[in-house]
Backbone as CSV, one residue per row, in Angstrom:
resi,resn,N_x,N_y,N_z,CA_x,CA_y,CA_z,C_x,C_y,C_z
1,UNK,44.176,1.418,-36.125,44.574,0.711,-34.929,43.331,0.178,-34.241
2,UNK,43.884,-0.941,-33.944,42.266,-1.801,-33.220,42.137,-1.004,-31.455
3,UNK,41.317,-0.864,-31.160,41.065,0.086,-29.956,40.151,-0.652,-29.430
4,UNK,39.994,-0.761,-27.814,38.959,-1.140,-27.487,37.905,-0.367,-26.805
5,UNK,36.622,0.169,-26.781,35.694,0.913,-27.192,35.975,1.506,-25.496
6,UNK,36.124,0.826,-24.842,36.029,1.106,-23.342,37.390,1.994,-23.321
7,UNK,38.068,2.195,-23.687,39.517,2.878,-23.571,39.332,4.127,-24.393
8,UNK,39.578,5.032,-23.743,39.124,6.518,-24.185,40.297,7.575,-24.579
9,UNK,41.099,7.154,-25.700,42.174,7.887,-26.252,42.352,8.598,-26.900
10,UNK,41.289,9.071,-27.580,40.719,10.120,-28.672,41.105,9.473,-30.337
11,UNK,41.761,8.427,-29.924,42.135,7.713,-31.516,40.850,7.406,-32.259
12,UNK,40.171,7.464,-32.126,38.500,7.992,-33.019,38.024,8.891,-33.339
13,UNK,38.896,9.842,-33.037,38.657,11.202,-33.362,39.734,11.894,-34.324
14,UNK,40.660,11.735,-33.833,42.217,11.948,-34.254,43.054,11.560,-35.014
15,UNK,42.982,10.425,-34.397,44.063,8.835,-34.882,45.330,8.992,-34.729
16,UNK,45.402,10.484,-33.657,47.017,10.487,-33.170,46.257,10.585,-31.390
17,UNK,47.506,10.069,-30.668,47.255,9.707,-29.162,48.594,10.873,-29.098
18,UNK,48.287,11.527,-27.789,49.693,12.368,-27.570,50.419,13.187,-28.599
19,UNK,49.875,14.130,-29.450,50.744,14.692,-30.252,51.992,15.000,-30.540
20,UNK,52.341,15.712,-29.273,53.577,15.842,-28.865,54.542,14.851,-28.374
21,UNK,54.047,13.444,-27.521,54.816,12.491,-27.443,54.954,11.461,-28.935
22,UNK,54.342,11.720,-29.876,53.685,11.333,-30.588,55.269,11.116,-31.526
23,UNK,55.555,12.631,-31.977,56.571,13.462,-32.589,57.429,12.805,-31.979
24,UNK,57.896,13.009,-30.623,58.853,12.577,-30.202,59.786,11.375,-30.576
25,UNK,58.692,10.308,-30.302,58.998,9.387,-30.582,59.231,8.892,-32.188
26,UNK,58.941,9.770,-32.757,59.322,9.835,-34.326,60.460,10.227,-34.958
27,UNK,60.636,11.244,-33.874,62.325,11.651,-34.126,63.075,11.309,-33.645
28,UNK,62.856,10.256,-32.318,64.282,9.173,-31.491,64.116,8.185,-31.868
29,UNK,63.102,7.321,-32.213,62.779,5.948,-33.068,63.762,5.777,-34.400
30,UNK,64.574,4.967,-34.624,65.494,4.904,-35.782,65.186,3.237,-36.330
31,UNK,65.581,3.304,-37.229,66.210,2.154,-37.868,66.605,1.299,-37.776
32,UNK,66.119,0.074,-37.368,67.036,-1.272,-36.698,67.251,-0.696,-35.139
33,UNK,66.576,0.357,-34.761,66.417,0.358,-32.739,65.921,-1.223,-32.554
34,UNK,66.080,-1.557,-31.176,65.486,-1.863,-30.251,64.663,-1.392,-29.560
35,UNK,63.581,-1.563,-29.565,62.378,-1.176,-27.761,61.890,-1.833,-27.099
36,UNK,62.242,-2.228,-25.724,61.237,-2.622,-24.704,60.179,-1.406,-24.688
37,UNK,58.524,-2.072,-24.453,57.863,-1.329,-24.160,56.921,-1.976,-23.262
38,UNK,57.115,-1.442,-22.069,56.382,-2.309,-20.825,55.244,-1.610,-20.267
39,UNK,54.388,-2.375,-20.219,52.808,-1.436,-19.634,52.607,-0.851,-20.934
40,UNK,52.519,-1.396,-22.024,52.333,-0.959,-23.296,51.088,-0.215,-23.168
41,UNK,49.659,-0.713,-22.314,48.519,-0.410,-22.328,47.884,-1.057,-23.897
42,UNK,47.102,-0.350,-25.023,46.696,-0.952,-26.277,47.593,-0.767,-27.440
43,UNK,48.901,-0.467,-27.066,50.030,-0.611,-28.020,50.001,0.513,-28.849
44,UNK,49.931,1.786,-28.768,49.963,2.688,-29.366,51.360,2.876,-30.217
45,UNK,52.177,3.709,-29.181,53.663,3.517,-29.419,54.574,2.312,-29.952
46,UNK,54.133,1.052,-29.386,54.581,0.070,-30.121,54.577,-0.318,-31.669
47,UNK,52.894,-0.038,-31.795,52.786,-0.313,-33.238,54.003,1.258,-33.834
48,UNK,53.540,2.129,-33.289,54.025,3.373,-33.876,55.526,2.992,-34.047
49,UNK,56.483,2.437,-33.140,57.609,2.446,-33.118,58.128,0.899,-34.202
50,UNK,56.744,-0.005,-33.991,57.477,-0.965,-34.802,57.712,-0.626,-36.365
51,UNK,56.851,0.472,-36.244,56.795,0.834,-37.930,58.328,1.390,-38.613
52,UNK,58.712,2.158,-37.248,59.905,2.567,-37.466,61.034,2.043,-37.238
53,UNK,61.198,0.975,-36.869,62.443,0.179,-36.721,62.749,-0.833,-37.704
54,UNK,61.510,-0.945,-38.898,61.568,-1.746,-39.414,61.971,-3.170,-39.110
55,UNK,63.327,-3.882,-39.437,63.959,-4.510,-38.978,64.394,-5.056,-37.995
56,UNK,64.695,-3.927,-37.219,65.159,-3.999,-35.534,63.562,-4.718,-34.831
57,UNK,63.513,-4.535,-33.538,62.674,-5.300,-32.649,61.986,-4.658,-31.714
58,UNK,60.659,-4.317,-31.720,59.515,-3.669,-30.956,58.810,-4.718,-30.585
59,UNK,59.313,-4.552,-28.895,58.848,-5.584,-28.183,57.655,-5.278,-27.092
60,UNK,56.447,-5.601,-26.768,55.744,-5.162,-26.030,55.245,-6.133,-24.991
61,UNK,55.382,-5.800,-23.734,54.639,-6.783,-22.908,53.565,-6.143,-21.862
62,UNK,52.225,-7.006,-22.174,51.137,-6.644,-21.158,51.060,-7.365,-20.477
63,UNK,49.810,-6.277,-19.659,49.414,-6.971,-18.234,48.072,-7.276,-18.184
64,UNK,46.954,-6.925,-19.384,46.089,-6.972,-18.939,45.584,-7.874,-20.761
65,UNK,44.943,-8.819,-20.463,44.582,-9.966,-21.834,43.745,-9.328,-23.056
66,UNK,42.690,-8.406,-22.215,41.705,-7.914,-23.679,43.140,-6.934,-24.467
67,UNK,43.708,-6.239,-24.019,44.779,-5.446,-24.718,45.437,-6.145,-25.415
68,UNK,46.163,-7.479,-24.509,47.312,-8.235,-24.998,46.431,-9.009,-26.372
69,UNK,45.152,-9.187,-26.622,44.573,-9.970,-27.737,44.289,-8.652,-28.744
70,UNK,44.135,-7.440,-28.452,43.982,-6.493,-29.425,45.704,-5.990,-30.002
71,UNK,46.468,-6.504,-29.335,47.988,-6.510,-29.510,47.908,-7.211,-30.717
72,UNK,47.747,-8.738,-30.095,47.997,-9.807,-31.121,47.795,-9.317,-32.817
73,UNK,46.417,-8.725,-32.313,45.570,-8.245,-34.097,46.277,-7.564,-34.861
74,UNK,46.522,-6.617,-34.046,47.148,-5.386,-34.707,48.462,-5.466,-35.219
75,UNK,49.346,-6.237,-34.449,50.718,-6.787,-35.104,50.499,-7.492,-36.182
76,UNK,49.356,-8.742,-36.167,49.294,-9.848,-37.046,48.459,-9.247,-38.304
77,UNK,47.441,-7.990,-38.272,47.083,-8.111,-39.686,47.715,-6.530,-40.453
78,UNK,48.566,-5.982,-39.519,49.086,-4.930,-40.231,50.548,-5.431,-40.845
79,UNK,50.693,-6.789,-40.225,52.193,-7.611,-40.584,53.797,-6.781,-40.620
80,UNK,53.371,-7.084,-38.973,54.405,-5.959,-38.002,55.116,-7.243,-37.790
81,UNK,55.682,-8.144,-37.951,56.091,-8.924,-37.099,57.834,-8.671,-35.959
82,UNK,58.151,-7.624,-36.708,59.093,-7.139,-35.163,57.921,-6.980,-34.408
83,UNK,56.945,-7.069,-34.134,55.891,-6.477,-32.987,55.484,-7.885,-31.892
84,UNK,56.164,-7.925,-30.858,55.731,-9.165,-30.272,54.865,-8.849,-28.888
85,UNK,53.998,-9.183,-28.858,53.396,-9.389,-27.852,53.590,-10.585,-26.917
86,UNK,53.490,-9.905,-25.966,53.357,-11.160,-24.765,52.746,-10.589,-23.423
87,UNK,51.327,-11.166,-23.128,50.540,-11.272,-21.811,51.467,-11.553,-20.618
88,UNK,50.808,-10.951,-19.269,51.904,-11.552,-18.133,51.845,-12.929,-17.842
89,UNK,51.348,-13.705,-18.618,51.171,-15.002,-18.243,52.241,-15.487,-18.743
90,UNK,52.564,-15.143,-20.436,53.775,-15.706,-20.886,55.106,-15.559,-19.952
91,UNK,54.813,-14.412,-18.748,56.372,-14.166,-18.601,56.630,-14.962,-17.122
92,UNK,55.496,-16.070,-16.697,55.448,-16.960,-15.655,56.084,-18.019,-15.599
């Protein structure tokens, strides 16, 4: 996952954020779900959840641009495309 160096999540150490929410969301995340995920922050859960919906639609919207462009990456070269990003600008 693309991270940005200033954001201190332990995903450089780990490469899991939240263990326990981590799980969670592994065992309510299904198959063709839907997710809004708002205040995504660097898309942790999103990517995590788009993986699991396959099909269905993991939707993420930020607020802040260096995230929303490390969004972009991470959807576009892991070829998530249920994974949509959109900056708060798009939603003006």
């Amino acid at each position: 996952m693309y991270v940005n160096p200033t954001n201190n999540l332990n995903l450089f150490v780990t490469g899991v954020y939240e263990p326990l929410e981590t799980e969670i969301m592994r065992s309510k995340v299904k198959e063709a779900d839907t997710m809004l995920h708002i205040g995504a922050n660097i898309g942790y859960y999103t990517v995590l959840c788009a993986r699991l919906v396959g099909e269905g639609s993991s939707i993420r919207l930020r607020t802040r641009l260096g995230e929303f462009r490390l969004a972009q990456k991470e959807c576009c070269d892991k070829r998530l495309p249920q994974c949509r990003p959109s900056s708060k600008s798009d939603l003006q």
